[in-house]
C-alpha positions as CSV (number, residue, x, y, z in Angstrom):
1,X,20.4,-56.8,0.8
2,X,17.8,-55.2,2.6
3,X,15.3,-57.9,2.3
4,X,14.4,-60.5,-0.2
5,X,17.6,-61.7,-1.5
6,X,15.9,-64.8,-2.9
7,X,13.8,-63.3,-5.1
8,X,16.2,-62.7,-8.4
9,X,16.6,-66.2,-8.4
10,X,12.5,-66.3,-8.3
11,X,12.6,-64.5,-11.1
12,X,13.9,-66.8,-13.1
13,X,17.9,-67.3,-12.2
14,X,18.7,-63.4,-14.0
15,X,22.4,-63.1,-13.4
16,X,23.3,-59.7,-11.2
17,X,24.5,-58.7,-15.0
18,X,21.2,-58.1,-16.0
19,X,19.8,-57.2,-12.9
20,X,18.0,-53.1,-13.1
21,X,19.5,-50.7,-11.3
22,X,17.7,-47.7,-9.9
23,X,17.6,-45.1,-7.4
24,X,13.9,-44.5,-5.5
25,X,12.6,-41.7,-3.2
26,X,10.2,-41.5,-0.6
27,X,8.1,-38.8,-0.4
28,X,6.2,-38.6,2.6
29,X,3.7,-35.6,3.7
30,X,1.2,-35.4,6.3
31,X,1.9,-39.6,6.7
32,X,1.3,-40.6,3.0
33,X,3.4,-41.5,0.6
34,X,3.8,-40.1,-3.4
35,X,3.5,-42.9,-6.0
36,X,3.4,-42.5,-9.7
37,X,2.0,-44.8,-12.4
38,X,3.6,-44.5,-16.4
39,X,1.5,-44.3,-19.0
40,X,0.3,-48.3,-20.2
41,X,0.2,-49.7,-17.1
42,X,-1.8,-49.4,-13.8
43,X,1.1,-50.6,-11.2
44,X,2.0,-48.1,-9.7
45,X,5.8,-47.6,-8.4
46,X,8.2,-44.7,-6.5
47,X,9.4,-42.0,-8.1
48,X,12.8,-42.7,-9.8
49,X,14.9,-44.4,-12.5
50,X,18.0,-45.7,-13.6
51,X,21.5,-43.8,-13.5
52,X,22.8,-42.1,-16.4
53,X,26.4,-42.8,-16.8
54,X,28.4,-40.5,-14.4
55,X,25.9,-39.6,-12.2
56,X,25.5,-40.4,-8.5
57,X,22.4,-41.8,-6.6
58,X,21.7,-38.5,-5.5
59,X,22.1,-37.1,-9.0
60,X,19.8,-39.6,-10.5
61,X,17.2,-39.4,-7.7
62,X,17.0,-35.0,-8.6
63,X,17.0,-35.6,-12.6
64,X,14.3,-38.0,-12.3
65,X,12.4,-36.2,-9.8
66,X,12.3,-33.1,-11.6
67,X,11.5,-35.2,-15.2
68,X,8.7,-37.2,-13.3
69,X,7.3,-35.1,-10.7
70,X,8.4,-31.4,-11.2
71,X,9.8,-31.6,-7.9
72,X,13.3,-30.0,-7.0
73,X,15.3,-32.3,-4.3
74,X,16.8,-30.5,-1.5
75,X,18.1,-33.3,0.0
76,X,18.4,-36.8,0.3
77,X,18.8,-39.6,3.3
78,X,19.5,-42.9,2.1
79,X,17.6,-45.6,3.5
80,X,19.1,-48.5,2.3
81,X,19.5,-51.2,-0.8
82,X,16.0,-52.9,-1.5
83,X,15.7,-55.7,-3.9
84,X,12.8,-56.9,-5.5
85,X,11.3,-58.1,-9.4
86,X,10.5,-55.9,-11.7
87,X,6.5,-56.2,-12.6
88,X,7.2,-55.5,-16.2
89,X,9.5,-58.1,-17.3
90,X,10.3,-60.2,-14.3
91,X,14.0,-59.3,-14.1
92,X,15.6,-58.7,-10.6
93,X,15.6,-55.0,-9.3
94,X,18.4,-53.4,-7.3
95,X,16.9,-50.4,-5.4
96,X,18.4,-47.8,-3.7
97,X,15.9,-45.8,-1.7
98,X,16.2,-42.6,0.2
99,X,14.1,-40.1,1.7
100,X,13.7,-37.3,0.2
101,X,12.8,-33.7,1.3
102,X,11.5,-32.0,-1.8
103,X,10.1,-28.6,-3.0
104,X,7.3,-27.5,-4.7
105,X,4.0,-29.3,-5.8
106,X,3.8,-32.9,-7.5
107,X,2.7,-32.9,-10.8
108,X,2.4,-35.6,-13.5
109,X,5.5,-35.3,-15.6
110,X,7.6,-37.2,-18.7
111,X,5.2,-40.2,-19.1
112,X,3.8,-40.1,-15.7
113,X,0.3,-40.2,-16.1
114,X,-0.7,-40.3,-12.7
115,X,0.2,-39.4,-9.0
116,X,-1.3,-41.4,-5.8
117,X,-0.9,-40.6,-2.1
118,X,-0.9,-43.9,-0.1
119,X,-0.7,-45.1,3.2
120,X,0.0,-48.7,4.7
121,X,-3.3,-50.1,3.8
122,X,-3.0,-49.3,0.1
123,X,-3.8,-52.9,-0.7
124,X,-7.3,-52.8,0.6
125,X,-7.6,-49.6,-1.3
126,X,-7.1,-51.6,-4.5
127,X,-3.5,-50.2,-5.4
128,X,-1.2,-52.2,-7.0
129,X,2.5,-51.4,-5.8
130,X,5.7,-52.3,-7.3
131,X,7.7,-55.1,-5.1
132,X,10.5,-53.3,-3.6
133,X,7.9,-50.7,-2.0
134,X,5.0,-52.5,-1.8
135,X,6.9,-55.6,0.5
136,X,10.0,-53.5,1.7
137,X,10.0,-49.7,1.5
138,X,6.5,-49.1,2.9
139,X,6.2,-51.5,5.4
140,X,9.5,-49.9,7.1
141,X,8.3,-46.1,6.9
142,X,5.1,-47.5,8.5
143,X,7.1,-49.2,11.3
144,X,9.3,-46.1,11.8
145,X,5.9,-43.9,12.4
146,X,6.7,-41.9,9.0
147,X,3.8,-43.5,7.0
148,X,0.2,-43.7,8.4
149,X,-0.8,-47.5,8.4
150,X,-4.5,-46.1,7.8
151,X,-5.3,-44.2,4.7
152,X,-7.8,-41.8,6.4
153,X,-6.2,-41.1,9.5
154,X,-7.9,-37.6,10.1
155,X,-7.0,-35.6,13.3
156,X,-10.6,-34.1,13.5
157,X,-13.4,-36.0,15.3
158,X,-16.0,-37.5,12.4
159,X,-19.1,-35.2,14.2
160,X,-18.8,-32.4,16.9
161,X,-19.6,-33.2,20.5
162,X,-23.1,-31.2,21.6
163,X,-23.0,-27.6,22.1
164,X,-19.6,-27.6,20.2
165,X,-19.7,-25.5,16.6
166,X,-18.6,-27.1,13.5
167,X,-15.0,-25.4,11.5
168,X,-15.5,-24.9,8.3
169,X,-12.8,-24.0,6.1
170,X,-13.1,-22.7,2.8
171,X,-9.8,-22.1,0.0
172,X,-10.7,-19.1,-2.7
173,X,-9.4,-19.3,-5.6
174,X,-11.2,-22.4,-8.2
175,X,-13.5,-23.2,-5.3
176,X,-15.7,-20.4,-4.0
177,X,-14.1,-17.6,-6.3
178,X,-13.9,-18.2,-10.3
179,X,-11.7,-16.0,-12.8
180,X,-11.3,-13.3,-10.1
181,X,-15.1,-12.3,-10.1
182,X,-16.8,-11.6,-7.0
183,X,-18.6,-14.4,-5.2
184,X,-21.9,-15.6,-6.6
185,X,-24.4,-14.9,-4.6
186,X,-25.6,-18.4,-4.5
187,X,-22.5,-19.5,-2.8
188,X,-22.4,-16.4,-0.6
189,X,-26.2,-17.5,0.8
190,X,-25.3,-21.2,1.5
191,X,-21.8,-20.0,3.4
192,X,-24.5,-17.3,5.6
193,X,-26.9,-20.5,6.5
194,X,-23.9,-22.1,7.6
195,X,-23.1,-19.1,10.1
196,X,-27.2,-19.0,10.9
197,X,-27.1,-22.9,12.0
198,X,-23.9,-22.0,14.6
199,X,-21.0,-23.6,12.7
200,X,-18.1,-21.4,12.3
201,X,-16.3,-20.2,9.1
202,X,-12.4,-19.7,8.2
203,X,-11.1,-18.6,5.2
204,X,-7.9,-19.7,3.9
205,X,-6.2,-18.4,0.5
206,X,-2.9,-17.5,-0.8
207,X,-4.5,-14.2,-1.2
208,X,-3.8,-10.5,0.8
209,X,-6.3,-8.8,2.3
210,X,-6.7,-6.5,-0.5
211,X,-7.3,-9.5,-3.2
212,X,-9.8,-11.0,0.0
213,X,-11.6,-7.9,0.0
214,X,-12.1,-7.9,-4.2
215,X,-13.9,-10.8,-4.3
216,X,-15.9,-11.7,-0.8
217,X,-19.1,-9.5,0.0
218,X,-19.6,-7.7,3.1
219,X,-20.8,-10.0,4.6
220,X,-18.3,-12.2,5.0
221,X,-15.8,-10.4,5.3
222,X,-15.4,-10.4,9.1
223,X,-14.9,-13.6,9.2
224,X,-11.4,-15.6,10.3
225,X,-9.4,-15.1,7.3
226,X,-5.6,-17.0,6.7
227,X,-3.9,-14.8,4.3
228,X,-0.6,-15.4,2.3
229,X,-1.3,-19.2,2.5
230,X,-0.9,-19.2,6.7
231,X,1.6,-16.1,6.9
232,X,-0.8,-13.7,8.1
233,X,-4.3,-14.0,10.0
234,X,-6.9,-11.3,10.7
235,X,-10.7,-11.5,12.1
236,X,-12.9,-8.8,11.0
237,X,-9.8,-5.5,11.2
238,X,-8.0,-7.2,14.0
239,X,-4.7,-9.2,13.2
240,X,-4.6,-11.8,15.3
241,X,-0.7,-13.4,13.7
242,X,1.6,-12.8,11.3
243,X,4.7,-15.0,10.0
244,X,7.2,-13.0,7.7
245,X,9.6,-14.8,6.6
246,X,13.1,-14.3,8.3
247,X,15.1,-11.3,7.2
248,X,18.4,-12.9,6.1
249,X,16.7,-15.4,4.2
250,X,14.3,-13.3,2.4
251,X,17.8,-11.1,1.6
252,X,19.2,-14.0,0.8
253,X,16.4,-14.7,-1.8
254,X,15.9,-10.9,-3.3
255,X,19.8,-11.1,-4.1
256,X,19.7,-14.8,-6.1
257,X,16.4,-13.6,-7.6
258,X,17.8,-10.2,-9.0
259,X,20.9,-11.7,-10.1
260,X,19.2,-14.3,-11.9
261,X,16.9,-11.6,-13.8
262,X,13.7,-13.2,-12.4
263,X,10.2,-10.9,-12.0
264,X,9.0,-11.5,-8.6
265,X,6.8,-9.9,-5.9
266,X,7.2,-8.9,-2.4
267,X,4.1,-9.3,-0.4
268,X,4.0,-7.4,2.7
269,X,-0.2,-7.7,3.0
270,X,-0.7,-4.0,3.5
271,X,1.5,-3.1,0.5
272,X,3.5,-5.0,-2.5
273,X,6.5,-3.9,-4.8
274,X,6.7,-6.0,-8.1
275,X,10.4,-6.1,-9.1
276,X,11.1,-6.1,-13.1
277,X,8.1,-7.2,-15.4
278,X,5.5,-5.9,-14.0
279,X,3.3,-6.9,-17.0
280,X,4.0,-11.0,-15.0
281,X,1.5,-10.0,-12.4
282,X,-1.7,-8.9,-14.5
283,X,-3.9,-9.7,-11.6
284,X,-1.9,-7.4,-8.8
285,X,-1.9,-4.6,-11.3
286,X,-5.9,-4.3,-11.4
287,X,-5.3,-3.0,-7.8
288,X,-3.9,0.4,-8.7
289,X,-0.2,-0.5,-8.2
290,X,2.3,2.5,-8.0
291,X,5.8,1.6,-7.9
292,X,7.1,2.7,-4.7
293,X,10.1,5.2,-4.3
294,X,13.2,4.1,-4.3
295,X,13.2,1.1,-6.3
296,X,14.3,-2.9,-4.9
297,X,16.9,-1.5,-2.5
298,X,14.6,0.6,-0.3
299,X,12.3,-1.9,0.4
300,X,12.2,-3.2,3.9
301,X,13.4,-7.0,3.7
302,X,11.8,-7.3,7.7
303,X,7.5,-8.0,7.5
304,X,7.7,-9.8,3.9
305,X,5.1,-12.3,4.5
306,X,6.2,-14.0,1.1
307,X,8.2,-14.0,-2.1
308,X,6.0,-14.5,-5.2
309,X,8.2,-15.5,-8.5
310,X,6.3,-15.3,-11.9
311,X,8.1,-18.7,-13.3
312,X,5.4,-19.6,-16.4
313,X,7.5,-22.9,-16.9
314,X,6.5,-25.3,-14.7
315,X,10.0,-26.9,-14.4
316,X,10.5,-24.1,-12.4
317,X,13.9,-22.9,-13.2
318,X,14.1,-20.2,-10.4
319,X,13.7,-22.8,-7.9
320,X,17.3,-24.1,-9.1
321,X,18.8,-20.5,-8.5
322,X,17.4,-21.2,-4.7
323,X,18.7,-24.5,-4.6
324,X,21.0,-23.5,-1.4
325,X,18.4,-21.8,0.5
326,X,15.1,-24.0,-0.2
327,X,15.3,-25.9,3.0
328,X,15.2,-22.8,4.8
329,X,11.6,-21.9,3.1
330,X,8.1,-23.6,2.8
331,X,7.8,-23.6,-1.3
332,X,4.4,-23.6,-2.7
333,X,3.8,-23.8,-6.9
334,X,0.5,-22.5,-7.9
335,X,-1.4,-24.4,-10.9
336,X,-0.9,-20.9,-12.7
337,X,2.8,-21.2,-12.7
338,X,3.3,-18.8,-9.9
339,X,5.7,-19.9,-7.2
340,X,5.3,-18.9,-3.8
341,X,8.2,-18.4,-0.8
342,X,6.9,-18.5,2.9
343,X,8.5,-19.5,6.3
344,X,9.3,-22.8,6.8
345,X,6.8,-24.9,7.9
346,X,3.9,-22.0,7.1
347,X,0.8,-23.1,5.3
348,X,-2.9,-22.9,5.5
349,X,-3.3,-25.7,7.9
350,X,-0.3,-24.9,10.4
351,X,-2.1,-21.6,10.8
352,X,-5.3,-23.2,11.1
353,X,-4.4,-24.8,14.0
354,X,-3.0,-22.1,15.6
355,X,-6.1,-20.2,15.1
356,X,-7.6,-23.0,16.8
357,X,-5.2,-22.8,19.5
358,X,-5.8,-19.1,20.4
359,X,-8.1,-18.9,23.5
360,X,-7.5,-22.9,23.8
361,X,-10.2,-23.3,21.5
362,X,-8.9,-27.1,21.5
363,X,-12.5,-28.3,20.9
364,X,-12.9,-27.9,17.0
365,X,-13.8,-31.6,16.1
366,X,-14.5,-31.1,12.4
367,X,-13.2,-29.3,9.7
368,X,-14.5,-29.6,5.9
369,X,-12.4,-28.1,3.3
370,X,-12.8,-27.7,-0.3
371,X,-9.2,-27.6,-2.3
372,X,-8.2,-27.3,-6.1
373,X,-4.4,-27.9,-5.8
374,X,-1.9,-29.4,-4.0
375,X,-1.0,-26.7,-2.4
376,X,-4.2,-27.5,-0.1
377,X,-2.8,-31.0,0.5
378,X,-2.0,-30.9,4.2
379,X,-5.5,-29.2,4.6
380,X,-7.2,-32.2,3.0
381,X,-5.7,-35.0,4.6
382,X,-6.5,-33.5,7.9
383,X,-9.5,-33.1,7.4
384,X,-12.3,-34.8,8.6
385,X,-14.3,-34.8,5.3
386,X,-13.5,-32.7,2.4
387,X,-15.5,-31.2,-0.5
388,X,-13.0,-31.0,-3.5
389,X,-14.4,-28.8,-6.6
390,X,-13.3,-29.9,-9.6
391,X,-10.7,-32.7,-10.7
392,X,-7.6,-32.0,-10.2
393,X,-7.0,-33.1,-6.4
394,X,-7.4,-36.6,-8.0
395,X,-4.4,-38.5,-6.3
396,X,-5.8,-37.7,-2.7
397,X,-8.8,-40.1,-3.2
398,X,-7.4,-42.7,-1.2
399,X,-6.0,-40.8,1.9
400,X,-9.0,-38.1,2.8
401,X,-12.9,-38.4,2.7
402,X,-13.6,-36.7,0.0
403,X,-16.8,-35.2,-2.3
404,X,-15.7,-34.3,-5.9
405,X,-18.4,-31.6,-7.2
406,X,-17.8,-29.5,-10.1
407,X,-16.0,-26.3,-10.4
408,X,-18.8,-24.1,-11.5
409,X,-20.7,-21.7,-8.9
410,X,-24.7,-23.3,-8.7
411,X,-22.6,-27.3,-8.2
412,X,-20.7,-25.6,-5.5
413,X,-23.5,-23.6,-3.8
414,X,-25.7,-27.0,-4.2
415,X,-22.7,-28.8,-2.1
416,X,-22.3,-26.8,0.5
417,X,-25.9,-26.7,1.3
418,X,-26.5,-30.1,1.2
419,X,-23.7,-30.8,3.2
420,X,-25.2,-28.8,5.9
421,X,-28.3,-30.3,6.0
422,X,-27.2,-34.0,5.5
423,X,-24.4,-33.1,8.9
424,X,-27.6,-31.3,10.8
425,X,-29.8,-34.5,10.6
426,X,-27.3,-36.6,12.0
C-alpha cells in the first residue's frame, strides 16, 4: 500500500473481501486538479469507479471518464495503489490512481452534479475531499510540483507597476457578443474608456476574422485580436502569427473524419470548406459560403488553422474515431456541441503570451478576462482577476479571482466600467 494501510482496520475490521475497488484519475490543468461531487452528497471525490467484469484499470478509468465527465482518455500513467475509507459507508477503499491526459472539456455527466478545480489548500477553501485524495493523492501531485499548493496562484502581478498599461482580455462569444448580434453599444463605450484611460485591449475568440469582423464595430476592430482560439493573431490588417496545425496530422484527421461520415469544417481564416452537411454550420453559411471547386480532395491540408466537427452529442462520438491521433492535437468542445481541432498545445492563453512576448513586452502585470466555458479555463486561472458573465464557469470559483455578472449586455457594460474605475482609484 501506498499509504495508510491501517485504516481498513479503522474502519471497522472490513475483511479485504469486502473491501471497494476502484480505479481514479487525476486530472490536472494549469496546476489544479478536476473533482466531481454525485448528486446527494457534498464530498466531493476523483473521477472514477469500480471495474466492470473484464475490464482493465485503464478500461474502467476511460468508461467512467466519458460516463462522468464527457472526457475521452488518451492515455494513462499509473501512479500507484492508494488506500483509504470510503465516506459513504465506512468500508475500506482500494484505489488505483493514474494520471490521466484527457481530451475535450469537463462537463457534469451520469449523476455528477458538480465539477470543482482544486489546489493543495482546498481545505481552507471549505472542500470536503474523499480520503484517498484528500490525505494521499493530492498531497503527492503537490509535492511532485503538478498541483499548485495555493488555489490562486496567478502569474500576473495583482496591480501594474507605474507608467505600465493594464491587458485586458476580452472572450466573444456569451460575454461581449450575444446570439451573433453585433456589440451593444453600451459595452462597445465602456471597452473605448478603457483604451482612453491607457490600458490595453486583446481579443481572444474561437472566431476568424470574418466572424470578428460581423460582430465588433469599427472601432475596435484594430485592436490585438487571437483568432481560431490562439491559431492565428492579427493587429489592425497586420498578422503578427499563425499556428496551422501540422500537415500529416490534419491528413491524418480529414481521412478518419470522411471515413467516419462526419460534417466538419476546415478553417483556414481567409477562407473555409464545409465538408458534407452543410446545413451543421448555420452560422458559417450567413457568410455567403460557396463551395469551393474541386471538392474535399483539392483542398490544401498545409495553413488549416483548425478542424471544426459538428458533433450535436455531447458524448462526442467523433472524438473516438480520433482516438489514435488526439495526443497529437489540442481538443476544444464548445458548449454548442461543436468540437474544435488545433495544434497541440494552442489556445487562447499560449497565444496570449506570446503576444506578450513580441517586442519583450515582458511587463504586462495584469490581465482580466471574462469566460463562459471551459474552453477559457487556462485563461482564467492565469489571470490576475477575472470577470465571468454568466454561470456556467462555476467550478473555477476556488482557483481564480473571480466576478460573476450576468450574461445580458447593460450587467456586462456595468462591470466593465466599474471595474475600471474601482482599479483607477487604487
Amino acid at each position: 500500500m501506498e499509504w495508510g494501510s491501517n485504516l481498513a482496520h479503522a474502519a471497522g475490521g472490513e475483511s479485504m473481501t469486502e473491501t471497494i475497488r476502484k480505479v481514479a484519475g487525476a486530472i490536472v490543468r494549469e496546476g489544479k486538479l478536476l473533482l466531481v461531487r454525485k448528486r446527494d452528497t457534498d464530498i466531493f471525490l476523483s473521477p472514477g469507479g469500480k471495474p466492470e467484469v473484464g475490464e482493465t484499470p485503464v478500461q474502467t478509468l476511460a468508461r467512467e471518464l466519458r460516463e462522468e465527465t464527457g472526457l475521452l482518455l488518451v492515455d494513462a500513467v499509473k501512479m500507484g495503489r492508494f488506500e483509504g475509507v470510503s465516506p459513504f459507508d465506512d468500508r475500506a477503499v482500494l484505489v488505483d490512481a493514474y494520471m490521466a491526459n484527457v481530451a475535450g472539456s469537463p462537463r457534469p455527466g451520469r449523476e455528477i452534479v458538480e465539477l470543482l478545480w482544486v489546489a493543495g489548500d482546498f481545505q481552507q477553501s471549505g472542500v470536503e475531499v474523499g480520503s484517498v485524495f484528500a490525505q494521499g493523492v493530492i498531497p503527492r501531485l503537490v509535492s511532485q510540483g503538478l498541483v499548485d499548493a495555493r488555489s490562486c496562484n496567478t502569474r500576473f502581478l495583482p496591480s501594474p507597476e507605474p507608467g505600465r498599461p493594464r491587458v485586458f482580455v476580452f472572450d466573444l462569444d456569451g460575454t461581449l457578443v450575444f446570439h451573433n448580434q453585433p456589440l451593444d453599444k453600451a459595452i462597445e463605450e465602456s471597452i473605448l474608456r478603457l483604451l482612453a484611460d491607457g490600458d490595453e485591449v486583446v481579443f481572444a475568440t474561437a472566431r476568424a476574422p470574418r466572424g470578428v469582423a460581423h460582430v465588433l464595430p469599427a472601432s475596435l476592430l484594430e485592436q490585438p485580436t487571437l483568432f481560431c482560439n490562439g491559431a492565428l493573431c492579427r493587429a489592425a490588417d497586420k498578422e503578427l502569427f499563425r499556428l496551422p496545425l501540422e500537415p500529416a496530422v490534419a491528413t491524418t484527421i480529414i481521412d478518419v473524419l470522411r471515413c467516419g461520415g462526419a460534417a466538419f469544417q476546415l478553417e483556414y481564416g481567409d477562407r473555409f470548406y464545409l465538408h458534407r452537411d452543410a446545413s451543421r454550420f448555420g452560422h458559417m453559411l450567413q457568410y455567403g459560403y460557396r463551395p469551393p471547386p474541386g471538392g474535399l480532395a483539392a483542398q490544401p491540408r498545409d495553413g488549416i488553422l483548425k478542424i471544426v466537427i459538428a458533433d450535436a452529442d455531447k458524448s462526442c462520438p467523433s472524438l473516438e474515431l480520433l482516438q489514435d491521433v488526439l495526443g497529437q492535437v489540442g481538443v476544444l468542445v464548445h458548449d454548442n456541441g461543436y468540437i474544435e481541432l488545433v495544434r497541440k498545445h494552442v489556445n487562447k492563453f499560449s497565444a496570449f503570451e506570446r503576444l506578450m512576448r513580441r517586442d519583450e513586452r515582458i511587463y504586462v502585470v495584469y490581465v482580466v478576462f471574462m469566460g463562459n466555458d471551459y474552453n477559457d479555463f487556462e485563461m482564467l486561472v492565469n489571470a490576475s482577476e477575472s470577470l465571468i458573465v454568466g454561470p456556467s464557469m462555476d467550478a473555477v470559483r476556488h482557483v481564480c479571482r473571480s466576478t460573476v455578472v450576468q450574461n445580458e449586455p447593460d450587467s456586462v457594460a456595468r462591470a466593465i466600467t466599474q471595474y475600471a474605475k474601482t482599479h483607477h482609484s487604487r
